[in-house]
N, C-alpha and C positions, 0 to 999 in steps of 0.2 A: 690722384694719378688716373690718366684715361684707361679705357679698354685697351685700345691698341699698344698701351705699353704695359698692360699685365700682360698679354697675350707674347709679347716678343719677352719679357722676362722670364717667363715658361718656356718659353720654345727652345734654350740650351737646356732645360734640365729634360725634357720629355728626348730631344737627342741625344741625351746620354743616358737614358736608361734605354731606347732603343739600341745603338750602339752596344751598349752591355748586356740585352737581350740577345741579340747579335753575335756577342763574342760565344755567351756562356752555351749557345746552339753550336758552333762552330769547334767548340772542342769539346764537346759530348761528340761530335761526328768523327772531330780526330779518333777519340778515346777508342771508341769503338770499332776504328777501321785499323788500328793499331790493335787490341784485345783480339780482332780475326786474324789479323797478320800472324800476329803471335803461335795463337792457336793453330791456325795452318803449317805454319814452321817448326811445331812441338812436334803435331803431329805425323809430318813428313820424315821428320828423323827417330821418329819411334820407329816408324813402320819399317826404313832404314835398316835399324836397329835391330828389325824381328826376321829380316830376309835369310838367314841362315837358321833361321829354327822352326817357321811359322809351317811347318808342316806334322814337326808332332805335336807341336801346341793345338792346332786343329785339329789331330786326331785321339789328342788326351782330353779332349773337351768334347769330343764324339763318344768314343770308347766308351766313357764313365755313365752318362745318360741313356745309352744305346742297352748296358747291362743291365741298367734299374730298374727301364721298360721290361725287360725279361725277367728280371726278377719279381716286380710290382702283377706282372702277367699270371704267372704261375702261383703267384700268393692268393691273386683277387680274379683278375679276368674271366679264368675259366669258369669262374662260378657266377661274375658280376661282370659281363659284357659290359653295362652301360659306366662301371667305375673305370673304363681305360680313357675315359674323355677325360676325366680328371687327372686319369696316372700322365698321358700326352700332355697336357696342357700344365700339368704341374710341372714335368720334367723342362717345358720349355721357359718355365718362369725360374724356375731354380738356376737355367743355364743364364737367364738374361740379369736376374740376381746376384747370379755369383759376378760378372761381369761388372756389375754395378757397387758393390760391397767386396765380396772377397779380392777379387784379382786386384781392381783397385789397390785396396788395402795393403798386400801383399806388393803390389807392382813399386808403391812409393814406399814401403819399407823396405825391401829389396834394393832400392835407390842409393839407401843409407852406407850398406856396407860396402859400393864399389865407389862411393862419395859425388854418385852421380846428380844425389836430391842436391849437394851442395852446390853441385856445376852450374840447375837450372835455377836455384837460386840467388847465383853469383848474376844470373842472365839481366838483362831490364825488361823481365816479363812479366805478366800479373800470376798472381794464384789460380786463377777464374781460370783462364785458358790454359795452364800449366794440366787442373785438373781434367777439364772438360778434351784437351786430347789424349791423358792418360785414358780417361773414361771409353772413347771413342774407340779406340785403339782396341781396348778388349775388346768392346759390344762386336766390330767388325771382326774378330775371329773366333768371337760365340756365335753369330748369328749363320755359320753353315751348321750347326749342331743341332740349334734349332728349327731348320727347316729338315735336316736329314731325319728327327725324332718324327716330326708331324710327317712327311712320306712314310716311315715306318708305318705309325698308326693308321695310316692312311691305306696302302698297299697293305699289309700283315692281319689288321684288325677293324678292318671297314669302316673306320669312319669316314663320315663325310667333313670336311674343311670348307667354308665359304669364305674367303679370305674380303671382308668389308674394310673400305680405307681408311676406317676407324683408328685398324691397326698402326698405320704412319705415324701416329701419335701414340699410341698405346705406346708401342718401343721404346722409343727412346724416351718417353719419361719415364718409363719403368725402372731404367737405368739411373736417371737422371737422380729420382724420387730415392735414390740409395746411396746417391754419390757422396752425398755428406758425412754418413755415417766411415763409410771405407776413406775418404780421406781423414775425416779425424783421427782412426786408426795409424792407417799411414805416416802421419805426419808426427803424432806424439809420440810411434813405437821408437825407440831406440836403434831395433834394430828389424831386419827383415825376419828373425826369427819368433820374436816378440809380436811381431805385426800378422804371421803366421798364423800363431797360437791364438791370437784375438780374436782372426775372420772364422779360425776353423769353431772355435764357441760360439759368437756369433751366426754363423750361416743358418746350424742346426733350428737355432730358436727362430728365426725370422724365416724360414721353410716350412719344416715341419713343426711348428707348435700355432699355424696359423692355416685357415682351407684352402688349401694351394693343393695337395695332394688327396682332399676330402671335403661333400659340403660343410658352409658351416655348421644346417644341420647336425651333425655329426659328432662335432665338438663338444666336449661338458661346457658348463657356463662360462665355469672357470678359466676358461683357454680359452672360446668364442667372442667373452665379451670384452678383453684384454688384446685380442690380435682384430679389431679395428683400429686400433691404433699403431699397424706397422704394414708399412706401405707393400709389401707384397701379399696381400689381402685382395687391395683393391687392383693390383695389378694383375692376380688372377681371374679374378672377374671379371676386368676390363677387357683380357685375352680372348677368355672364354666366349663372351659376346662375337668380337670381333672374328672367331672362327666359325660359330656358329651361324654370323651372319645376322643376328638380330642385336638390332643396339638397340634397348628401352631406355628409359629413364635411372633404373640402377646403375647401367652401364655408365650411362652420361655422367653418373654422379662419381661412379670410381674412378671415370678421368681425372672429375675435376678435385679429386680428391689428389688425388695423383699429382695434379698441377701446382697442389698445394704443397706438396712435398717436394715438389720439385724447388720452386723456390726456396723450402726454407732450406735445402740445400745448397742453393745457391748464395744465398744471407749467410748462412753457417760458413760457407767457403773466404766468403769477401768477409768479413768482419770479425767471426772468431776464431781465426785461424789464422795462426804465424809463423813466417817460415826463415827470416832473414833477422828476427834478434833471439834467436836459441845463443845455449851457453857452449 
């Protein structure tokens, strides 16, 4: 057989695997412009949803952090000026935490008993966006708490703040790097009461049993070398940097540590997680 007719007997199969490159690009783009839509439409009727309340919600998420600095003051401050950078900087990880893990957590168990998680799963929406405007939805009425704690420390107790754009990122994966855990919560508790009792166990130990509130320094072994392994470790560091205004190399590295948690949150979401063949 000639060249020219190997050449034309190839040329249908090389256009149909362009073609089918073609397609399989074409709805990765749907996927994705349909998983925002989604997400944008979750999110809109949350916030919907919060319009009658979202004023003590943001001032019970002020209150409680606002007391701890005074508390944490009167413990340590007076005596250890330089431990209020850590009491500030803690409190504002615990809030983006809680946001990320607890509220979560609580927000889709809470879902359960007014059969609301059943509505959104009746929807034709993914998990992915379901969570991620759950998620959002706190983080936006945590983050006036944390910006009123840092004016506190800022005004009250002298610190200086350098707010580096680092921060952009720090945020929301701080969040993000938790969102797995509160949705599995969420999602397997039975009920909102159930899902309660799990974050309120949970918060404790992923706070306080890791240097959020203290260097690692500071830590026994025992608790130091066990809480590199839970993402709000790295996301105090990453803060910390990011206020201070110098991002090194450690810093870089608790992003990407961070990044890393973020996706397996996101894997945890899209794969391990079931919401439409419960009993």
């Amino acid at each position: 057989m000639s060249p020219s007719r190997d050449a034309a007997s190839s040329e249908p199969g090389s256009l149909s695997e362009a073609g089918s490159d073609i397609m399989t690009t074409s709805s990765r783009v749907a996927g994705l412009r349909k998983s925002l839509t989604d997400f944008w439409l979750i999110l809109c009727g949350q916030m919907l949803e919060m319009r009658t309340r979202w004023f003590w919600f943001v001032v019970q998420m002020t209150f409680l952090p606002l007391v701890f600095v005074v508390f944490l003051w009167l413990l340590l401050g007076r005596t250890n000026p330089e431990a209020m950078l850590y009491v500030i900087t803690g409190n504002v990880t615990q809030s983006l935490a809680t946001a990320g893990m607890l509220s979560l957590g609580q927000e889709i168990g809470s879902m359960k008993d007014y059969h609301t998680f059943d509505f959104f799963a009746a929807l034709p929406v993914g998990k992915v966006a379901f969570v991620m405007a759950t998620l959002v939805r706190s983080m936006l009425f945590t983050l006036p708490s944390a910006l009123f704690v840092l004016i506190v420390g800022s005004l009250c107790f002298g610190l200086s703040f350098t707010f580096h754009p680092v921060l952009l990122l720090v945020v929301p994966l701080g969040g993000l790097a938790l969102s797995g855990l509160g949705a599995l919560v969420g999602f397997y508790s039975p009920n909102g009461r159930v899902a309660g009792l799990a974050t309120q166990v949970l918060n404790p130990l992923i706070v306080f049993l890791t240097p959020v509130f203290v260097p690692r320094s500071a830590l026994p072994p025992a608790i130091a070398i066990p809480s590199v392994l839970v993402p709000t470790t790295h996301f105090a560091e990453a803060l910390r940097a990011g206020l201070r205004g110098v991002v090194d190399g450690q810093a870089w590295t608790a992003l990407g540590i961070l990044a890393g948690f973020s996706l397996l949150s996101l894997w945890i979401v899209s794969f391990k997680i079931e919401w439409r063949s419960r009993d």
